[in-house]
C-alpha positions, -999 to +999 in steps of 0.1 A: -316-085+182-309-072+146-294-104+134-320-124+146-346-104+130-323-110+098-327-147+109-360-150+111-366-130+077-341-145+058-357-182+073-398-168+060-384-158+029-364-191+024-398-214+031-416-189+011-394-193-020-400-229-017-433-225-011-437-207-045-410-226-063-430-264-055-463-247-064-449-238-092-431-270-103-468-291-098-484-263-118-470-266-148-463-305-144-500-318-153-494-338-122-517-332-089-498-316-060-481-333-028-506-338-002-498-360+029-531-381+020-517-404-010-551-412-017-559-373-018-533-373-045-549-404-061-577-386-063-565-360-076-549-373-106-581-391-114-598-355-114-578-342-132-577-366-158-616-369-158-619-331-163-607-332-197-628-337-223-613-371-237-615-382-200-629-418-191-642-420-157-636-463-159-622-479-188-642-506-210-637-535-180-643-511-146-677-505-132-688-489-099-701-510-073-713-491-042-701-520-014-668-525-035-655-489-049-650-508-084-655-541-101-648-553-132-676-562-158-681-576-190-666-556-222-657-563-254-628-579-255-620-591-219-633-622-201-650-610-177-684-628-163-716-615-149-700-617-116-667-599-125-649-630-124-625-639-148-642-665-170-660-669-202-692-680-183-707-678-154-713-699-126-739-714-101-731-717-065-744-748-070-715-769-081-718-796-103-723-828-087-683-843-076-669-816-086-642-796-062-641-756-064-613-734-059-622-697-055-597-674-055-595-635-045-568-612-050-553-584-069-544-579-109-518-607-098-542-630-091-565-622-118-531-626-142-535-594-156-514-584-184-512-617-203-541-635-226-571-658-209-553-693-216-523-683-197-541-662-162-527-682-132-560-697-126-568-710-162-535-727-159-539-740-123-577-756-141-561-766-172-531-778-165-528-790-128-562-789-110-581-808-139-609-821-120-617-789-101-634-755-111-610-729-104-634-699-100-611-662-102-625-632-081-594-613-087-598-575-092-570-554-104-560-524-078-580-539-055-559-542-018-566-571+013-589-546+027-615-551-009-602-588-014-617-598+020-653-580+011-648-596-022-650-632-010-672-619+016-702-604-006-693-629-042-664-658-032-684-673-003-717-680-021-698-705-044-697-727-018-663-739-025-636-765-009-604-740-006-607-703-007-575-686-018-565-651-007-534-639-029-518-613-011-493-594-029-470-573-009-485-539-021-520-549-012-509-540+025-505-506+021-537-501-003-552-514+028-545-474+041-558-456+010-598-449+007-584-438-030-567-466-053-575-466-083-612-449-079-629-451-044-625-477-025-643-491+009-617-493+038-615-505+073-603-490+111-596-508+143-618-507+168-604-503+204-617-542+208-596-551+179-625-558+155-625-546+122-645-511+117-659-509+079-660-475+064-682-470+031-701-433+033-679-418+014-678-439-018-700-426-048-705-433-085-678-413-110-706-387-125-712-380-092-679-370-079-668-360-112-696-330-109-681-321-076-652-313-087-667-296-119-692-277-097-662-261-072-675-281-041-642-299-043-608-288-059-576-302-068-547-287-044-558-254-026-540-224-003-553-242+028-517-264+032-483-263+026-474-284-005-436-278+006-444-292+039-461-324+023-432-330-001-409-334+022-433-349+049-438-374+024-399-382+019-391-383+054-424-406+066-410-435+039-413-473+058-379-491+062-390-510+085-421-531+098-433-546+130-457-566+142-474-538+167-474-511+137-509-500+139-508-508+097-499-545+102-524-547+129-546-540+103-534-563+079-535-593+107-572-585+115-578-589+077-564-621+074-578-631+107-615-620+098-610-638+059-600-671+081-634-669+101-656-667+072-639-695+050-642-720+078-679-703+085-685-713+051-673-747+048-643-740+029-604-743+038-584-710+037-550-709+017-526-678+022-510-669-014-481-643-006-471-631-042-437-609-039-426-576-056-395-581-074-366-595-060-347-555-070-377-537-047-377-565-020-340-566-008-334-540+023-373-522+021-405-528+040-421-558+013-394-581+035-413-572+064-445-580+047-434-613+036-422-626+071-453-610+090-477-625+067-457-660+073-460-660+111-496-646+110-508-675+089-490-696+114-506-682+145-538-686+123-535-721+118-538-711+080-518-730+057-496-704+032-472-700+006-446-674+001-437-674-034-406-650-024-379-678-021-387-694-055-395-662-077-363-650-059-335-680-062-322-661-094-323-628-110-352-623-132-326-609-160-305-643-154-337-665-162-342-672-201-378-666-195-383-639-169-411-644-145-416-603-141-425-577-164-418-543-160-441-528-145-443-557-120-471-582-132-462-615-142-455-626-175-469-659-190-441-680-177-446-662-139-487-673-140-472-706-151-450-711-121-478-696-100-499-722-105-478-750-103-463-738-069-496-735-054-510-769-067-480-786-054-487-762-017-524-776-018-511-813-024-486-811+004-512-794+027-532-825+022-563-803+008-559-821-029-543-847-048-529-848-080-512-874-107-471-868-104-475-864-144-495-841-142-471-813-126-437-833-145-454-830-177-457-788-178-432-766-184-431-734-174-404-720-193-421-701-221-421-666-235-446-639-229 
């Protein structure tokens, strides 16, 4: 009986320790504390930055927008229209008379964040390839599938355009689980019937839930969990794998399903862009998953798609002259280059535009940047 007292004691006092020693460690860090909610966390760390006094709620290009969490807008120095599109005007949803429209939602991916106006995926795609069509880019960075959807939904649809785009990167699919990305965000639930749920009551403007957390009616961390327990929770609940009945691709499929509906609804034809993490990040995680899954659901959609995965892929990025991936995981001018010209020559072989063989022979997408 004695030793398992000594047990149990020496087992309190060993979770304790860790307890303490994690609590510790996060203190001291500047960084918010584990929580099994990452977009808890997110949260956090946006509080915490916001409750200093240098801290900037959005940056010069972010605005709140109580149906979408966050938009961009215009500010000096970024091309950004009325509409938070990326343009340098803005546009009518009455098109031009014989004139074709491309409108295109997505992530900073799509919106070619990271490199200069002239050389964003979509002003290439106009420019270079798509010359008699308006090529209109909806593209919001941080946003997931979940906020691209309700972005063609409330802005894309109104432009009345031919082909509606969805770029889909392989991280958009887990923002899809986060009601924190970035700042607030709208997110959605399946209903028992399958349908998408939307939920929105908890989204807010930033002096709003910045004087929350000033006022003590919410706080960073707390007494009320184990952070131990949520480090390693966090650790041990990492995807390897993905299937089609995982309640989180279910999700994903009802996205892609419900952004189908409401192109054909509005006249236009759907196009699946599937835009891959790096080829390093891909190999032997869950972003293969994504990739196939978002293949066969196009297929069982009847959507035509595009997985940029075997292209970006064929060869390292170090092996290239001109990689196609910075860093931090955007695309560098040569990657919107190649972007473009694969999904011009996708839409041409889907039969949904034509286009002069010169026109895609004569570009080169081998450049610096």
């Amino acid at each position: 009986m004695r030793n398992l007292v000594l047990i149990v004691f020496s087992a309190l006092l060993s979770i304790t320790v860790f307890e303490a020693l994690v609590r510790a460690v996060y203190m001291f860090s500047g960084e918010p504390p584990p929580h099994t909610s990452q977009s808890l966390r997110n949260e956090w760390r946006w509080a915490l930055r916001n409750l200093e006094p240098q801290g900037r709620m959005f940056l010069g290009e972010w605005a709140y927008d109580p149906k979408l969490g966050f938009v961009h807008q215009k500010a000096p120095g970024f091309n950004f229209n009325s509409d938070g599109m990326r343009a340098t005007r803005d546009f009518s949803p009455n098109r031009v008379p014989g004139t074709s429209r491309v409108v295109l939602v997505g992530d900073s991916l799509t919106m070619g964040a990271t490199v200069g106006y002239e050389d964003a995926f979509h002003r290439v795609l106009e420019r270079d390839f798509l010359t008699d069509w308006e090529v209109l880019n909806l593209g919001t960075a941080g946003y997931g599938a979940d906020q691209s959807l309700l972005m063609w939904e409330e802005r894309g649809a109104k432009y009345q355009p031919d082909i509606a785009v969805f770029g889909f990167y392989h991280r958009d699919f887990l923002r899809n689980l986060m009601f924190f990305k970035g700042y607030l965000k709208p997110y959605f639930t399946l209903a028992e019937t399958g349908s998408l749920e939307l939920h929105t009551d908890h989204l807010m403007s930033p002096e709003i839930l910045i004087s929350l957390y000033r006022d003590g009616h919410r706080g960073v961390g707390g007494w009320h969990y184990s952070q131990a327990y949520a480090a390693v929770q966090r650790i041990l609940s990492q995807w390897t794998t993905l299937g089609r009945e995982d309640p989180a691709w279910k999700l994903m499929a009802a996205i892609l399903r419900r952004f189908r509906d409401s192109a054909l609804a509005s006249g236009a034809r759907p196009f699946l862009l599937i835009i891959p993490e790096q080829r390093d990040k891909v190999e032997g995680s869950e972003f293969a998953d994504v990739d196939r899954l978002a293949l066969e659901e196009a297929e069982l959609l009847g959507m035509p798609a595009l997985s940029l995965r075997s292209v970006f892929h064929a060869e390292k990025d170090e092996e290239r002259l001109y990689p196609l991936f910075r860093d931090d995981g955007h695309l560098t001018v040569a990657g919107n280059c190649e972007m473009a010209r694969q999904l011009a020559l996708a839409l041409e072989a889907e039969g949904l535009l034509q286009m002069a063989d010169e026109q895609v022979d004569a570009i080169s997408c081998a450049k610096p940047g």
